[in-house]
C-alpha positions as protocol buffer text, in pm:
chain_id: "A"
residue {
  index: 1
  type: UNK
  ca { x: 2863 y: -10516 z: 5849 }
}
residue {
  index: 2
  type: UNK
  ca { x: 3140 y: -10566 z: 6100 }
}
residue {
  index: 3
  type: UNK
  ca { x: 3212 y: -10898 z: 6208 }
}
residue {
  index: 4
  type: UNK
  ca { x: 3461 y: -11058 z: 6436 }
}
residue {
  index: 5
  type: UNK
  ca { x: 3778 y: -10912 z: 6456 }
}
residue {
  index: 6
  type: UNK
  ca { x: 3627 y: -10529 z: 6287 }
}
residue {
  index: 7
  type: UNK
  ca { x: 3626 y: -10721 z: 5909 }
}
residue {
  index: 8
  type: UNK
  ca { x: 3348 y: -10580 z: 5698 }
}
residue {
  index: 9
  type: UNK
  ca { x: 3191 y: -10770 z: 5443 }
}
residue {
  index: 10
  type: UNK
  ca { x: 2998 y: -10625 z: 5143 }
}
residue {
  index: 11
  type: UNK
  ca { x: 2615 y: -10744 z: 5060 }
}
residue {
  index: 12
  type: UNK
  ca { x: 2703 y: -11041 z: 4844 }
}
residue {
  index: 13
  type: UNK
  ca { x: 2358 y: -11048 z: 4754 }
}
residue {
  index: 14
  type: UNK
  ca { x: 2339 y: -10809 z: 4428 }
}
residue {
  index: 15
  type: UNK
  ca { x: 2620 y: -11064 z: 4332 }
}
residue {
  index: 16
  type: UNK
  ca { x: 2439 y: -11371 z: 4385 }
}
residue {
  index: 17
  type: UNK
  ca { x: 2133 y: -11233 z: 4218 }
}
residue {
  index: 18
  type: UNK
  ca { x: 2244 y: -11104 z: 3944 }
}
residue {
  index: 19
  type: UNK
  ca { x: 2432 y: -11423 z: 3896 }
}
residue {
  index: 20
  type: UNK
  ca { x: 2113 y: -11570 z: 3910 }
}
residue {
  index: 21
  type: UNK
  ca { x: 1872 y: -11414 z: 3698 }
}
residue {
  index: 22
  type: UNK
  ca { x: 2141 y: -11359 z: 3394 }
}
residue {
  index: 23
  type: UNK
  ca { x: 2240 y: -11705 z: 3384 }
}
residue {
  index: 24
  type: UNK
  ca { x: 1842 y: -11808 z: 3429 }
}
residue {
  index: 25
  type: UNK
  ca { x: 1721 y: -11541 z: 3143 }
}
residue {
  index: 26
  type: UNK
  ca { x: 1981 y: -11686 z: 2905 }
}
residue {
  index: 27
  type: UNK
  ca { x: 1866 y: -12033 z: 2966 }
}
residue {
  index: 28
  type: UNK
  ca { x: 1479 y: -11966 z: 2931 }
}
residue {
  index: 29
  type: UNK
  ca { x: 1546 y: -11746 z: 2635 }
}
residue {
  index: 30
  type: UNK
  ca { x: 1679 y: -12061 z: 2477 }
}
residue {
  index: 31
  type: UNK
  ca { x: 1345 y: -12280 z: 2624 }
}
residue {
  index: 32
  type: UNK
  ca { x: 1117 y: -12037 z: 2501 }
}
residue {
  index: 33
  type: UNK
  ca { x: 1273 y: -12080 z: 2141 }
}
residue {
  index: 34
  type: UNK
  ca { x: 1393 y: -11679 z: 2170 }
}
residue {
  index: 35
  type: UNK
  ca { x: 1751 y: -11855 z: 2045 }
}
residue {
  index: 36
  type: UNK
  ca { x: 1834 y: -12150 z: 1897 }
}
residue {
  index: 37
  type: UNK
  ca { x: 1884 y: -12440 z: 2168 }
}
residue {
  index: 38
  type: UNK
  ca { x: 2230 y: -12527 z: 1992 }
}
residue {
  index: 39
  type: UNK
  ca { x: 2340 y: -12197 z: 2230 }
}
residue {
  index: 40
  type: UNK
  ca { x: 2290 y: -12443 z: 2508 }
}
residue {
  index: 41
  type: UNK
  ca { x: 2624 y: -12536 z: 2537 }
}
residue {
  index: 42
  type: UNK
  ca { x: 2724 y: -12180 z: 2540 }
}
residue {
  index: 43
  type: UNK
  ca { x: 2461 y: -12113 z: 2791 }
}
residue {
  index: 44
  type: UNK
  ca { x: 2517 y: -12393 z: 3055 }
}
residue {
  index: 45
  type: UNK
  ca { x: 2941 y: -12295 z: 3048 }
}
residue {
  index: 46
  type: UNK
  ca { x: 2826 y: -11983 z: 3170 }
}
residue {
  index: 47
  type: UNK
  ca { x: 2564 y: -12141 z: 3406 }
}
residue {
  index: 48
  type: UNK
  ca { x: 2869 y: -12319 z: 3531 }
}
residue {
  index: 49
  type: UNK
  ca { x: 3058 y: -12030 z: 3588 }
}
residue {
  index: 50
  type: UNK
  ca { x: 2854 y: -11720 z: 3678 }
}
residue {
  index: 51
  type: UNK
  ca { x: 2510 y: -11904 z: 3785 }
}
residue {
  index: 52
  type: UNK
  ca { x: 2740 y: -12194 z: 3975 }
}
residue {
  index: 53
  type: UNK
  ca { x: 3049 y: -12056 z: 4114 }
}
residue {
  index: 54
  type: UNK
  ca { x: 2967 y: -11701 z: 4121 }
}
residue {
  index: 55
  type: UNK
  ca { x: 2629 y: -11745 z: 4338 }
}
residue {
  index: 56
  type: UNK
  ca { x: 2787 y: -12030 z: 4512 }
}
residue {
  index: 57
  type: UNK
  ca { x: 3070 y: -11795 z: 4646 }
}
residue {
  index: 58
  type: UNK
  ca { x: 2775 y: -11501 z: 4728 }
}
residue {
  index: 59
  type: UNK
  ca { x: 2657 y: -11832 z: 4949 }
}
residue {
  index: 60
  type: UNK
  ca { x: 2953 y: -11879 z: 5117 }
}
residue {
  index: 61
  type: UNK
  ca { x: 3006 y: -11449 z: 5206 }
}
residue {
  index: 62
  type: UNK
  ca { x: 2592 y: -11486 z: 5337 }
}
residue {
  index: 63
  type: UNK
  ca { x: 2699 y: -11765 z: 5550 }
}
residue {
  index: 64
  type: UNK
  ca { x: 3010 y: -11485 z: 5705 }
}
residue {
  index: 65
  type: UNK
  ca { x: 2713 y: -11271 z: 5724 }
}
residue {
  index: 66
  type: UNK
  ca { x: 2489 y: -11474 z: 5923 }
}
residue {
  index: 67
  type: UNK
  ca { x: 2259 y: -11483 z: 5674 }
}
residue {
  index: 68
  type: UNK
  ca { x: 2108 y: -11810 z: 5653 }
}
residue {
  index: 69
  type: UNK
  ca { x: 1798 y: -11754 z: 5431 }
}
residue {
  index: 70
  type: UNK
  ca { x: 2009 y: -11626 z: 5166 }
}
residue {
  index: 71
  type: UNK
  ca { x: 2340 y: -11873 z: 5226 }
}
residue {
  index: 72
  type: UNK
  ca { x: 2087 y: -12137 z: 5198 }
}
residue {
  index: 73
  type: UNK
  ca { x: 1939 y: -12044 z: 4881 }
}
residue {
  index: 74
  type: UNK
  ca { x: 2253 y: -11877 z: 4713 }
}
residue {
  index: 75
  type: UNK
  ca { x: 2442 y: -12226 z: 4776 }
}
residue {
  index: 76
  type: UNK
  ca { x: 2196 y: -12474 z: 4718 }
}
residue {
  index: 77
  type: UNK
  ca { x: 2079 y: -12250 z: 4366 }
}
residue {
  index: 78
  type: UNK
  ca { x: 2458 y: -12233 z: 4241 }
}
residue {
  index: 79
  type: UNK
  ca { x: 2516 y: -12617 z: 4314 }
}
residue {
  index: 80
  type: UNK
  ca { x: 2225 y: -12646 z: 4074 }
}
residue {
  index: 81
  type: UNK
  ca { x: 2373 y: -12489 z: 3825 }
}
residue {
  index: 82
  type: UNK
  ca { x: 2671 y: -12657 z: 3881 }
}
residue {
  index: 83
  type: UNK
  ca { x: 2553 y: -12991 z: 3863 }
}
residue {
  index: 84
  type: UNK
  ca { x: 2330 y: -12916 z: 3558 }
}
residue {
  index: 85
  type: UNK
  ca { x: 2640 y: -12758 z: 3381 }
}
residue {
  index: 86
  type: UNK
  ca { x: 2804 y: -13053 z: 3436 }
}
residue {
  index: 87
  type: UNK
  ca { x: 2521 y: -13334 z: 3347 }
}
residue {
  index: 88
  type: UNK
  ca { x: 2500 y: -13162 z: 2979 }
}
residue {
  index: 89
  type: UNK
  ca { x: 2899 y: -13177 z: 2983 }
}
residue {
  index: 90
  type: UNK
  ca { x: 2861 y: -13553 z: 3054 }
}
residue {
  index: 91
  type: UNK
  ca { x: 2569 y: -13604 z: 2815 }
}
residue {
  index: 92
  type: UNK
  ca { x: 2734 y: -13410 z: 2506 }
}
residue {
  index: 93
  type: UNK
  ca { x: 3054 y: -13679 z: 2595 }
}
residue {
  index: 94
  type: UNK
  ca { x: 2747 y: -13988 z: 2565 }
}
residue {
  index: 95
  type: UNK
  ca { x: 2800 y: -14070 z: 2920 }
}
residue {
  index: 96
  type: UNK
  ca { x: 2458 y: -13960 z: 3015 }
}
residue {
  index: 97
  type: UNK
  ca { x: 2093 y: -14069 z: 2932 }
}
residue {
  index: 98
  type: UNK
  ca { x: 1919 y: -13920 z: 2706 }
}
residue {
  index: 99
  type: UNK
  ca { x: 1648 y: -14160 z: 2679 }
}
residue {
  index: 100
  type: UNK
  ca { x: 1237 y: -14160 z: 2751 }
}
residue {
  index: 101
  type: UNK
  ca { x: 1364 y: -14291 z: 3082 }
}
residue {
  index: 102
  type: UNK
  ca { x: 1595 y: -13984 z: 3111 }
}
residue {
  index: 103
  type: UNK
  ca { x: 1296 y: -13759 z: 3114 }
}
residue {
  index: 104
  type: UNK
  ca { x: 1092 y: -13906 z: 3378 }
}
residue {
  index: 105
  type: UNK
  ca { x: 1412 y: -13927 z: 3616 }
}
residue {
  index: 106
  type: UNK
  ca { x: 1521 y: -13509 z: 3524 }
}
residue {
  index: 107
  type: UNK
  ca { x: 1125 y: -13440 z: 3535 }
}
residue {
  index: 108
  type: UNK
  ca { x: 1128 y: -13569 z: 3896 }
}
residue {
  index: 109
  type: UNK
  ca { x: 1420 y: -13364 z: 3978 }
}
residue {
  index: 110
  type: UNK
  ca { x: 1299 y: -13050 z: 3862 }
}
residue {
  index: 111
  type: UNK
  ca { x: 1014 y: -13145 z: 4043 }
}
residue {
  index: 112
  type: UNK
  ca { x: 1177 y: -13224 z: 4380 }
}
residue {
  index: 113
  type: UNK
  ca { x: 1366 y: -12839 z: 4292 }
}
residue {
  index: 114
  type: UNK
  ca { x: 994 y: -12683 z: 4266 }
}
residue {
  index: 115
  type: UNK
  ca { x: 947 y: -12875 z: 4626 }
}
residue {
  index: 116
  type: UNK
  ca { x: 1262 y: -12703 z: 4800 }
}
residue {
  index: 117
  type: UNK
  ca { x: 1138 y: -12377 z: 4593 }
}
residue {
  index: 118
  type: UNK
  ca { x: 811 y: -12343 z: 4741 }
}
residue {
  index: 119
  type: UNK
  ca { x: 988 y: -12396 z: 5074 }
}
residue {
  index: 120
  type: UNK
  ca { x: 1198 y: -12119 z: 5023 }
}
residue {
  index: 121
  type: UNK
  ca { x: 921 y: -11946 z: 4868 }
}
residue {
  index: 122
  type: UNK
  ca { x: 729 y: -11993 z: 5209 }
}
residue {
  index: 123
  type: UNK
  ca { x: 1046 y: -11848 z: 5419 }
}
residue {
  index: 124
  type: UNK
  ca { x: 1010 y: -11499 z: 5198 }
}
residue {
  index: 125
  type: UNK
  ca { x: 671 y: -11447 z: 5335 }
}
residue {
  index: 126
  type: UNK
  ca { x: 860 y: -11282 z: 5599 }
}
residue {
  index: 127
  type: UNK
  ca { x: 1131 y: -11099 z: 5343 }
}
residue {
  index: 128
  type: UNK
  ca { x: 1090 y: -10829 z: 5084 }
}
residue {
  index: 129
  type: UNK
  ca { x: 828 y: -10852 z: 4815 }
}
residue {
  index: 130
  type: UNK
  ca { x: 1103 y: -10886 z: 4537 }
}
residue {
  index: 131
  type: UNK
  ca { x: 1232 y: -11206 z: 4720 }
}
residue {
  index: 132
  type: UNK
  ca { x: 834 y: -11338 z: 4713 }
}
residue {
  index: 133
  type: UNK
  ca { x: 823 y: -11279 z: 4345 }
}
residue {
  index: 134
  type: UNK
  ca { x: 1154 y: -11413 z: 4300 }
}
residue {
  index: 135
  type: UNK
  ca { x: 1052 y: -11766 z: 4492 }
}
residue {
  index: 136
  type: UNK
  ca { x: 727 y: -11753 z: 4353 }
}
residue {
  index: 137
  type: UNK
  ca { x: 802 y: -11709 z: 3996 }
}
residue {
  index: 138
  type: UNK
  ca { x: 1047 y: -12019 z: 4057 }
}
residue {
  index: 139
  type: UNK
  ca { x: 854 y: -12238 z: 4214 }
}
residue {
  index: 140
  type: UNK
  ca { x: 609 y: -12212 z: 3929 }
}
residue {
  index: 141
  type: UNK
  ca { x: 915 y: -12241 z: 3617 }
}
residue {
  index: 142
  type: UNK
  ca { x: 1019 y: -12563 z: 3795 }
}
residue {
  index: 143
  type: UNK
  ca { x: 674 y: -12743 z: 3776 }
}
residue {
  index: 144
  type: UNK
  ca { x: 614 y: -12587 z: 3429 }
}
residue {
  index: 145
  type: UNK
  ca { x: 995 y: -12737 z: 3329 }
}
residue {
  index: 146
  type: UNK
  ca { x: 902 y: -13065 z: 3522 }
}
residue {
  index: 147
  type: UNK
  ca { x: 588 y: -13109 z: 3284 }
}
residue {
  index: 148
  type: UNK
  ca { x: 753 y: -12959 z: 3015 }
}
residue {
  index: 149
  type: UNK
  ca { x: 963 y: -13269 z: 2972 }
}
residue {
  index: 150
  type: UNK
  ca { x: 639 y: -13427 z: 2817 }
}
residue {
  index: 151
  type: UNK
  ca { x: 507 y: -13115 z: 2615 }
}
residue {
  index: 152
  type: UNK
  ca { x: 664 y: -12897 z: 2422 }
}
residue {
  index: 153
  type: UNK
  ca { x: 399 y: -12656 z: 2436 }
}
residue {
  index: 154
  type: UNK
  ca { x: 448 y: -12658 z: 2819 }
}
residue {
  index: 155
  type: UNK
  ca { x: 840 y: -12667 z: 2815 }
}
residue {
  index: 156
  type: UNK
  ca { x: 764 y: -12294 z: 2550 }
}
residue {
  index: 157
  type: UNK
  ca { x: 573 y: -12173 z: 2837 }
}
residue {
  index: 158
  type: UNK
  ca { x: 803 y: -12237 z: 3077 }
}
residue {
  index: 159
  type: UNK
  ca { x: 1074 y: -12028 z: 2958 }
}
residue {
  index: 160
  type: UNK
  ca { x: 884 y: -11734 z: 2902 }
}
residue {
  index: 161
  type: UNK
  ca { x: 766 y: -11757 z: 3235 }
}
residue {
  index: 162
  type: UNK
  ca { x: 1167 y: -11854 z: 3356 }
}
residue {
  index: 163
  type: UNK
  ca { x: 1231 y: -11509 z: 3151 }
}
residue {
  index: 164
  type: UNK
  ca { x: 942 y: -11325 z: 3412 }
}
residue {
  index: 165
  type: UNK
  ca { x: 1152 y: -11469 z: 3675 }
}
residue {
  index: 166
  type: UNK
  ca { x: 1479 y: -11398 z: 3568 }
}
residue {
  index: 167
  type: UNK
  ca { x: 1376 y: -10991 z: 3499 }
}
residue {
  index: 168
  type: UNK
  ca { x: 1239 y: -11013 z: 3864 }
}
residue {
  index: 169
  type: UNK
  ca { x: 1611 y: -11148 z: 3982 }
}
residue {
  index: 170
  type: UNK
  ca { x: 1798 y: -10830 z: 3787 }
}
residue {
  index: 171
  type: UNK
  ca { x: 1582 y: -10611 z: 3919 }
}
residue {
  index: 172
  type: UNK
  ca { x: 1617 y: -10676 z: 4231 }
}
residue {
  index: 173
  type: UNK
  ca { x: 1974 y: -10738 z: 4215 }
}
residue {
  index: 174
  type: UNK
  ca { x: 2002 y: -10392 z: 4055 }
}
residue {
  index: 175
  type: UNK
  ca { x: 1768 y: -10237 z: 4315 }
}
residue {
  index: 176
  type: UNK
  ca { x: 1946 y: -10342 z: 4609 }
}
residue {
  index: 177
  type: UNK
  ca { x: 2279 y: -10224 z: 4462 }
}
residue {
  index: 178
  type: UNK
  ca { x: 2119 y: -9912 z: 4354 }
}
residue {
  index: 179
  type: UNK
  ca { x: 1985 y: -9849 z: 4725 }
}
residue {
  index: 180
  type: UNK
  ca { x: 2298 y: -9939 z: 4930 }
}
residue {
  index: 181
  type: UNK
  ca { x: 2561 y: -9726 z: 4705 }
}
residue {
  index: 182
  type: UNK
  ca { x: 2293 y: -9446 z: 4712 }
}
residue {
  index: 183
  type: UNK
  ca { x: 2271 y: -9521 z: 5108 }
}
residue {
  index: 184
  type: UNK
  ca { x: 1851 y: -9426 z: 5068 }
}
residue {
  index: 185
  type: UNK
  ca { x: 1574 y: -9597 z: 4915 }
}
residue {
  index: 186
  type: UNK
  ca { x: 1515 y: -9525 z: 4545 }
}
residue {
  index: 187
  type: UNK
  ca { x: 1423 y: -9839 z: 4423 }
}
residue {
  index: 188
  type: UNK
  ca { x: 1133 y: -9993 z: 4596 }
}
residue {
  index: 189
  type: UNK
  ca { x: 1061 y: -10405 z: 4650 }
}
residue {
  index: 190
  type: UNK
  ca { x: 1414 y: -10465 z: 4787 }
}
């Protein structure tokens, strides 16, 4: 896409998507007790990194695009991952809560994430079908998470449905690459 000036930009959003759905299958694989949760650590650096920066940046190239739909949700999804990076740095150090109090405040902001979610969820209605499954499957992991901060059983379920969601993200990262460097449609829900 040209913009001002004759400067092309290339479709961040393989970049933001893949950035996405790795970071969220390595987290859920640890929630769904697929790997020990002492990889957390290991898991929320790269969150930081990859799911934060990474789709943060793809956020800021959709904005140059004129994309708001996807600078909206690139951005807002890699300050989340930024910000829960950085409250596991902060409770590993003992500055955060970890407390029964703790839960109810991080279930009600996973909730208020399912909330924005849906939103966005709503928005796709008008996108591609992989974007609807993307939202959709979302929206769902962050009221499963929210309740899972009460039940384990729930929290289990949650990340194998966060690992549904995450394959959805790849693939249609990987489709939409696939399609634009083949210049024809091979893959289909992009």
């Amino acid at each position: 896409m040209a913009l001002d000036g004759g400067e092309k930009i290339a479709n961040p959003a393989p970049l933001g998507l893949f950035a996405f759905g790795i970071t969220t299958l390595l987290l859920n694989l640890v929630n769904s007790g697929a790997v020990e949760s002492e990889t957390i650590s290991l898991v929320l650096g790269y969150g930081m990194m990859f799911g934060g920066i990474a789709q943060f940046c793809a956020g800021m190239w959709e904005f140059k695009k004129g994309n708001t739909f996807g600078a909206t949700a690139f951005s807002s999804f890699g300050a989340f991952w930024m910000g829960l990076a950085l409250w596991h740095i902060l409770a590993d150090a003992d500055i955060g809560e970890s407390s029964e109090a703790f839960k109810g405040g991080f279930a009600a902001f996973l909730g208020v994430w399912g909330i924005f979610t849906g939103l966005m969820f709503i928005i796709t209605l008008k996108l591609s079908k992989g974007l609807q499954a993307i939202f959709l499957t979302l929206t769902v992991l962050f009221f499963l998470l929210a309740a899972g901060q009460y039940n384990e059983t729930i929290h289990t379920i949650a990340g194998y449905e966060g690992i549904l969601c995450a394959f959805i993200a790849i693939y249609v990262a990987w489709a939409t690459l696939l399609n634009e460097v083949y210049e024809r449609p091979i893959l289909p829900w992009v």
